[in-house]
N, C-alpha and C positions, 0 to 999 in steps of 0.2 A: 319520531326520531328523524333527527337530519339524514337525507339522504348519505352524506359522506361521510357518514359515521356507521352507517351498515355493514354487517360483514358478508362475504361471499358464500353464496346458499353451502355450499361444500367444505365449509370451514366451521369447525366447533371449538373451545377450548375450556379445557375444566379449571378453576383459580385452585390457588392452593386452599387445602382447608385445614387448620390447626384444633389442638384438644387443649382446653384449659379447664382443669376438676374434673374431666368427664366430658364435659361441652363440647362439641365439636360446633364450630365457628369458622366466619369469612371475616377476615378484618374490616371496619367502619370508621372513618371517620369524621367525629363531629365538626359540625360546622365552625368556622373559625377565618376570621379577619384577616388571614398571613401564613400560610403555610413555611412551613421548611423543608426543601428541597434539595438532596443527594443528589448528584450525579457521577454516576461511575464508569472509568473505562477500563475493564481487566486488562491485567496483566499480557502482554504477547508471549506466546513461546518463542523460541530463537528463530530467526529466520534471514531468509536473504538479505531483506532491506532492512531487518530491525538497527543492523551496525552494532550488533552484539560488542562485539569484540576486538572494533575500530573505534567505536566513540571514545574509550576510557583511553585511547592510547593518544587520538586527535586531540581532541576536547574533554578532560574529565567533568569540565562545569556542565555539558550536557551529558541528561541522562536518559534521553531516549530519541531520535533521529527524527519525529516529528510526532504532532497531537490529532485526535481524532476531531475532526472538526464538528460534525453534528452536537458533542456537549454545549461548544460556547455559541450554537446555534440557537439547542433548545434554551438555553441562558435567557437567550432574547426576547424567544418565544414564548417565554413563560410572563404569563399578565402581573400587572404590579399588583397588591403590595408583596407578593409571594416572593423568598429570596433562594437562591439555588449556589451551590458550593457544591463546584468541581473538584473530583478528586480522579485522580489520574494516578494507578497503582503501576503507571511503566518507569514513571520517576520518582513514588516513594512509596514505602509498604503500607497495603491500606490495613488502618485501622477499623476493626471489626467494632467496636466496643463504641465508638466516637460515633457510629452511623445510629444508633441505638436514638439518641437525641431528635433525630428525624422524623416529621411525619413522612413522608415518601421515600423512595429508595428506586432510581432510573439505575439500570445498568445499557450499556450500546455495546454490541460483539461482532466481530468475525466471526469464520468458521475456526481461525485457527483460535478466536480466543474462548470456544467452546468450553472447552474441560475449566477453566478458570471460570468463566460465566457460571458454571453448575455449580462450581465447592462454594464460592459465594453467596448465590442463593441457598444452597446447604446452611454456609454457618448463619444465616441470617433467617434460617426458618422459623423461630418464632418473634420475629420482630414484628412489634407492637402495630403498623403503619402500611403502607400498599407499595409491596416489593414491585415492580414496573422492569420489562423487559422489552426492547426494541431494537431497529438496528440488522443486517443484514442476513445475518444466520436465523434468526426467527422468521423472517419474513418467509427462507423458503422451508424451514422446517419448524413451524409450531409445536408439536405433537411432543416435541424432547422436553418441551418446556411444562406438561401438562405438569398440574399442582407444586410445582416445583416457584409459583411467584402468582400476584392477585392478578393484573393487569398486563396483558400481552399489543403490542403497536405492530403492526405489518407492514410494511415499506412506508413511504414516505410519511410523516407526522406531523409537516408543519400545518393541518388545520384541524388533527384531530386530538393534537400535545395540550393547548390552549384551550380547548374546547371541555378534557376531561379535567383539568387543573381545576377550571372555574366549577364548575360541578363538584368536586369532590369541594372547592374551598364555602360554597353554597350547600352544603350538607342533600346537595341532590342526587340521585339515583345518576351509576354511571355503567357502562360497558365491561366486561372480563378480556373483550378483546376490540380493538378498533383499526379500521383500514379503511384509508380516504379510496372513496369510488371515482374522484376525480384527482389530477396530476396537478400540484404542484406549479405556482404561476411566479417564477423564481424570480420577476422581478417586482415581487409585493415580500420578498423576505425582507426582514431587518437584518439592522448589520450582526452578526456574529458577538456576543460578547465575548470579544480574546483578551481582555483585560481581567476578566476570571479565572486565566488559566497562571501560571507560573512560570512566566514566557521565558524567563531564562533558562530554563532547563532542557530547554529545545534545541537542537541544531538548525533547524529548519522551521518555517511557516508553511501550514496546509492551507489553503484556500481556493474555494469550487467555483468555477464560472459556468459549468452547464450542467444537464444529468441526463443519459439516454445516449444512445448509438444509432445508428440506422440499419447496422449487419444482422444477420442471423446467425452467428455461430453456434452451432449446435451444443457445444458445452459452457452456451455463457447464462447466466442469471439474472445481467445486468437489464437485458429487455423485456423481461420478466417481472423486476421489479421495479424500474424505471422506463420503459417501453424505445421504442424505438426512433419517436420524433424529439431529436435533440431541444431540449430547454435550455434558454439561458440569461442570466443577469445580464442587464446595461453595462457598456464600459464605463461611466458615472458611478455605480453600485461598485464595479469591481476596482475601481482608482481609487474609490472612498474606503475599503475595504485596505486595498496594498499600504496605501498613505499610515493607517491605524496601525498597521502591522508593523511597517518603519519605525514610525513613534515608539514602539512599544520594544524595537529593538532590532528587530531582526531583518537581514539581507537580505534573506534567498527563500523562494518555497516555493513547493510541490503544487502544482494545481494538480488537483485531487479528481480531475474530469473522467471519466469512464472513454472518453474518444472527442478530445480537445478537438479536434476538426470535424467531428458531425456535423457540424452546420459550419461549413467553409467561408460562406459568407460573413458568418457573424462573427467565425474567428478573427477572421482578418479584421474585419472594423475594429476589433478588440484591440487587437498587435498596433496596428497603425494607430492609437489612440497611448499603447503602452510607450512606442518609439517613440512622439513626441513627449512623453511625459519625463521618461529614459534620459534623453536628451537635459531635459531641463535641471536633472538631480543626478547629474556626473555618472548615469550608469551604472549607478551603487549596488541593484537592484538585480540577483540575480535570479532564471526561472531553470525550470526541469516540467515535465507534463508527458502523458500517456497519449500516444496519438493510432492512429490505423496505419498500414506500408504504404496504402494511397497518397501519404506526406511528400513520397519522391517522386510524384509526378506532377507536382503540384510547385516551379520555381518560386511562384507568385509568394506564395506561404512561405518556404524557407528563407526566402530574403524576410522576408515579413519577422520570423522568427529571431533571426541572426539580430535584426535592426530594433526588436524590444527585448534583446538579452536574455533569452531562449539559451542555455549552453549544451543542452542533452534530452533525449527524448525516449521513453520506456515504446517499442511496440512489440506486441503480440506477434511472435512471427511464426510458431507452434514447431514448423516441419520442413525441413526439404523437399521430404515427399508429397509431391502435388497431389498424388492419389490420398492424401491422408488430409491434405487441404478443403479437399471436393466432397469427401465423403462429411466432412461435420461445415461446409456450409463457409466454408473462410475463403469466400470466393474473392476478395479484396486483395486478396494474396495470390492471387493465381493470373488477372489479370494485366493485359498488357506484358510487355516485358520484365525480364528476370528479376526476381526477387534480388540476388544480387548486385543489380544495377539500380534499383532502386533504393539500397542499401549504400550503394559509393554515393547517389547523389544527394541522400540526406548528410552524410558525413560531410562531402564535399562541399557544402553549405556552410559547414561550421559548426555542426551538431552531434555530439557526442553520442553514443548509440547505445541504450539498455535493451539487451531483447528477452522474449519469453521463451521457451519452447516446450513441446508437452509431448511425452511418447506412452506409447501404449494405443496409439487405431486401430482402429480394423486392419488396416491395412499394411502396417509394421509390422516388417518381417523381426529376426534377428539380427539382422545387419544395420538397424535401424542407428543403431547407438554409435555407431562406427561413422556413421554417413551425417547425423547430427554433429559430431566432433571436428570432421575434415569441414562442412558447412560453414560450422561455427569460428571454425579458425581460419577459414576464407576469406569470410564476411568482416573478421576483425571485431566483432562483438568482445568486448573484454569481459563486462558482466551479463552473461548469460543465465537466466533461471530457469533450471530443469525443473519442471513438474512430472508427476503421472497422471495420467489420464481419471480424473474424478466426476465420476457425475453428481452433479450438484441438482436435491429436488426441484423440480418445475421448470428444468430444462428436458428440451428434447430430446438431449443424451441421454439423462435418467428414465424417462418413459421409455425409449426404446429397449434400452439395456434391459429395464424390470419387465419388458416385456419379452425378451429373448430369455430372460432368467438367469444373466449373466453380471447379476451385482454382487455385492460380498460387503457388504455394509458395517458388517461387525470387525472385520480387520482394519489395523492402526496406519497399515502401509498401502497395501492395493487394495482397490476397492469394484475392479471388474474384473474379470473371467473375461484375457485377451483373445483375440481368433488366431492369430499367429505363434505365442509360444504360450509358455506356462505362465501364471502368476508368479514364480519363484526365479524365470528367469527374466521374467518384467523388471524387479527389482533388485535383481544383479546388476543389473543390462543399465538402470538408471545411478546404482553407486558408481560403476565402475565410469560409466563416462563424468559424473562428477568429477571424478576422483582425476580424471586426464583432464577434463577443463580447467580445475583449479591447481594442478600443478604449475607450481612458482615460472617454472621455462616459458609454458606453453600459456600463461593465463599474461606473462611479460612481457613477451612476443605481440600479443594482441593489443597490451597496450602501445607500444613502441610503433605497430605499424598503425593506428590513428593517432599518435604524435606525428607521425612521416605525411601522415593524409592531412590533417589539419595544420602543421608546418607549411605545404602545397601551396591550401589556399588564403595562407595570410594569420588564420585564425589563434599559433601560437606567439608569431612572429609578434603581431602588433602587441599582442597580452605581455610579453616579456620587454617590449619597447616601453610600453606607458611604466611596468612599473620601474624599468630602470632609471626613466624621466623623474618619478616619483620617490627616488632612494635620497633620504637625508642618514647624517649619521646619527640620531637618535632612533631613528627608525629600523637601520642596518643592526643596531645594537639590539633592540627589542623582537626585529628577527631572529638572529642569532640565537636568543634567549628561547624563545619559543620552539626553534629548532632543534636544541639540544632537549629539552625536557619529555619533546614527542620524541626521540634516537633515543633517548635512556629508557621511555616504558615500553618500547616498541621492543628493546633488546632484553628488558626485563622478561615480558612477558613469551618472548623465546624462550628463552631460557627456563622458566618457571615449563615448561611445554617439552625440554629436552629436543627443539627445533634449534637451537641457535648455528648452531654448527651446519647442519642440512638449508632447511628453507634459509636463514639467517646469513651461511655463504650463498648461495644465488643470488639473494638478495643482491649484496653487495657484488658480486660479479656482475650482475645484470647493470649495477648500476655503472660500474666502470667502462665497459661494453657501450653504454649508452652515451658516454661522454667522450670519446673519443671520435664519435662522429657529431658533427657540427648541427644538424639538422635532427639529433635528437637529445641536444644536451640539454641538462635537467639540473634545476635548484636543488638542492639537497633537501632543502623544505618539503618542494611538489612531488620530488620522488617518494619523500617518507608516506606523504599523504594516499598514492597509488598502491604500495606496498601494506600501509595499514588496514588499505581495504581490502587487499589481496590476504592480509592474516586472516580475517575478519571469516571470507570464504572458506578459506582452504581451514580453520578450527569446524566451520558450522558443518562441510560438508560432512568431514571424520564424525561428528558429532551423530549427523543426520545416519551412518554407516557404522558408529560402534550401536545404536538404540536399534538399529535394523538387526544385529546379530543376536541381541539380547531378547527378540522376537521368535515367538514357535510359530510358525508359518502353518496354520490351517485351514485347507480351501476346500470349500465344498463345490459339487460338479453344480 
């Protein structure tokens, strides 16, 4: 057996086994000139970035904020003549019955898309063919998965997707579980098939230009299952990649990188290869990416960014409190000068700012949640994603934790035993600041003062220049149109909510307030667009806070 197809001595996994008359069986299949190939991405629960409850009001044509990109990878990756259909249950309900047709059946999950992953292999327990599970919640937790599907993938798959395909399509003896012993040389991938997907359904394009971090954060997984020496595709690989995606429709998308500036150097060749390309195709082409706080120290990169149409950046920023920085290892965050200043000069560049923040350390007191809130509304973060503190297996937080005795695994909401309060007031302590970040004032404020930062430095000025340069009347007309249809679902769906009058008038106060000063007057378009995403929040958090009371909270010591 090829080395990179071995599994790690400490690893077992049982396949599922089925009873037919009596018989208790593994499923086999015969050898065969072309398989047929499933590929599924469950369902998401609600969440921050899903746009739950912005898209239908922005865009009703899209049905989910973006695609999982590893399906239209393994697409590629799968040898001819074998053919693979995507099915993506975030944009329409998967049919159980239609998958029956298949010889295989690939599902790929999060953690959040857990509980979905399960019912699906549930209703698909006795299908005929080799149910296949992969993708980043297996990788650090197998064991959920025992009999529950034939074939299990452990981190990375592009040399060992390819390798069981032919095997199983050669009627030869294959693996129950596989994990490549060596990383992934990402510039021998092929391109992605995104032409299998149902590109119009998307608001966005996903597409990966590295994998790996170089930090240690003690609650991440990412170097765990992709390690810590930053990989990355050629900018050739990734321009051929953008270009297809264009073609195919779409503007704007997410690089999907785990810490886009792990390897600084390559990013930039990257940027300076995207600028000239930017340049050449009017700038059509808009990005977003997750990067480290190390970005604000770094001018070189932000121009870099700003000049290949870069608009916004996701970072991990966890905590105010340094003590809670040090103790899990986010040392990136602690040095040099203030995290705040490094937080004005990414803005001040031109870069829109997503942050993370996570409570529940060691070292979070009660006043934690208070001190996150004033931070966070300092900082001018608009979307902010509070987390609780989760240990994820095969991080060092979950070793340590399980070795302190201080996990709780089987609860829906917290999942450690804090050193500073209760469990019960962990999760107080995380609604209630929800609940003041996302309020309408205080979440509109924060937009309003990076309108006043990015007014500064040119960044809305010139955007509101081109498009007025850009204004004909067919075009003012088909604004217009488009403008009122997002105001009428946006007012709908108030209403349908028993908000109109409450969030509904701030709304509209906020937005008059805003027009009356020059430097932060606003399209009635871009404000709906700010506000829809601000619905989007202030439903998910209530949502996230009515399912939390409908909880019996029990903790054991």
């Amino acid at each position: 057996m090829a080395k990179s197809l071995l599994l790690k001595p400490e690893f077992s996994f049982e396949p599922r086994m089925r009873s037919n008359g009596g018989e208790v069986f593994s499923p086999r299949i015969q050898k065969q000139a072309a398989l047929r190939i499933a590929l599924v991405a469950p369902k998401f629960a609600p969440s921050f970035f899903g746009r739950n409850h912005s898209l239908p009001i922005i865009n009703p044509q899209s049905k989910a904020a973006s695609f999982q990109g590893a399906l239209p990878l393994l697409a590629a990756l799968t040898p001819s003549p074998h053919t693979v259909v995507i099915f993506d249950e975030n944009i329409a309900p998967l049919d159980i019955s239609a998958l029956q047709d298949f010889d295989i059946i690939g599902l790929t999950g999060m953690i959040v898309q857990t509980s979905r992953m399960l019912e699906i292999l549930d209703e698909l327990h006795d299908f005929h063919g080799h149910l296949i599970v992969g993708g980043p919640y297996v990788s650090v937790e197998p064991e959920v998965f025992q009999r529950r599907c034939d074939v299990i993938f452990v981190g990375e798959a592009d040399q060992t997707w390819p390798t069981y395909i032919q095997n199983v399509a050669d009627g030869k003896s294959h693996l129950t579980a596989y994990e490549q012993a060596t990383t992934t040389d990402l510039t021998k991938l092929p391109m992605p098939k995104y032409g299998d997907l149902d590109c119009s359904a998307y608001a966005m394009a996903s597409i990966q230009y590295s994998r790996g971090c170089p930090f240690l954060c003690e609650f991440c997984d990412i170097i765990t299952i992709f390690g810590r020496r930053p990989r990355t595709k050629t900018p050739d690989q990734f321009i051929e990649e953008l270009e297809h995606l264009e073609a195919l429709g779409f503007s704007s998308a997410i690089l999907v990188d785990d810490n886009f500036i792990g390897d600084k150097k390559k990013a930039l060749a990257l940027l300076d290869r995207l600028a000239i390309w930017q340049e050449k195709n009017g700038r059509r082409f808009r990005f977003t990416t997750e990067a480290s706080i190390n970005l604000g120290d770094d001018p070189v990169l932000l121009k870099a960014m700003i000049a290949a149409n870069f608009t916004s950046v996701f970072i991990g920023i966890e905590s105010a409190n340094l003590d809670a920085l040090e103790e899990t290892r986010k040392v990136q965050n602690t040095r040099g000068d203030s995290m705040l200043n490094k937080l004005d000069r990414i803005r001040d560049a031109g870069l829109i700012i997503f942050g993370g923040f996570i409570v529940g350390f060691d070292s979070d007191e009660k006043s934690v949640f208070d001190k996150q809130f004033e931070f966070i509304q300092q900082a001018k973060i608009a979307q902010a994603l509070i987390s609780l503190l989760t240990p994820i297996p095969t991080t060092p937080l979950f070793d340590r934790l399980k070795s302190e005795g201080r996990l709780l695994r089987d609860h829906p909401e917290c999942q450690i035993i804090p050193r500073n309060m209760t469990p019960d007031e962990l999760i107080e302590g995380f609604h209630r600041l929800n609940a003041r970040l996302f309020d309408p004032d205080a979440y509109l404020a924060r937009i309003e003062d990076n309108m006043l930062a990015l007014q500064k430095n040119g960044t809305i000025e010139n955007s509101f220049r081109n498009i007025k340069a850009g204004l004909k009347p067919a075009k003012m007309a088909r604004d217009f149109i488009i403008t009122a249809r997002v105001l009428s679902r946006l007012l709908a769906s108030l209403f349908r909510d028993g908000e109109l009058m409450d969030v509904g008038g701030r709304y509209f106060h906020n937005y008059l307030k805003w027009n009356k000063n020059t430097a932060t007057r606003t399209p009635l378009g871009t404000y709906l667009a700010y506000v829809s995403d601000h619905w989007h929040f202030y439903k998910f958090v209530k949502q996230l806070r009515n399912r939390s009371e409908g909880v019996t909270h029990s903790f054991g010591g």
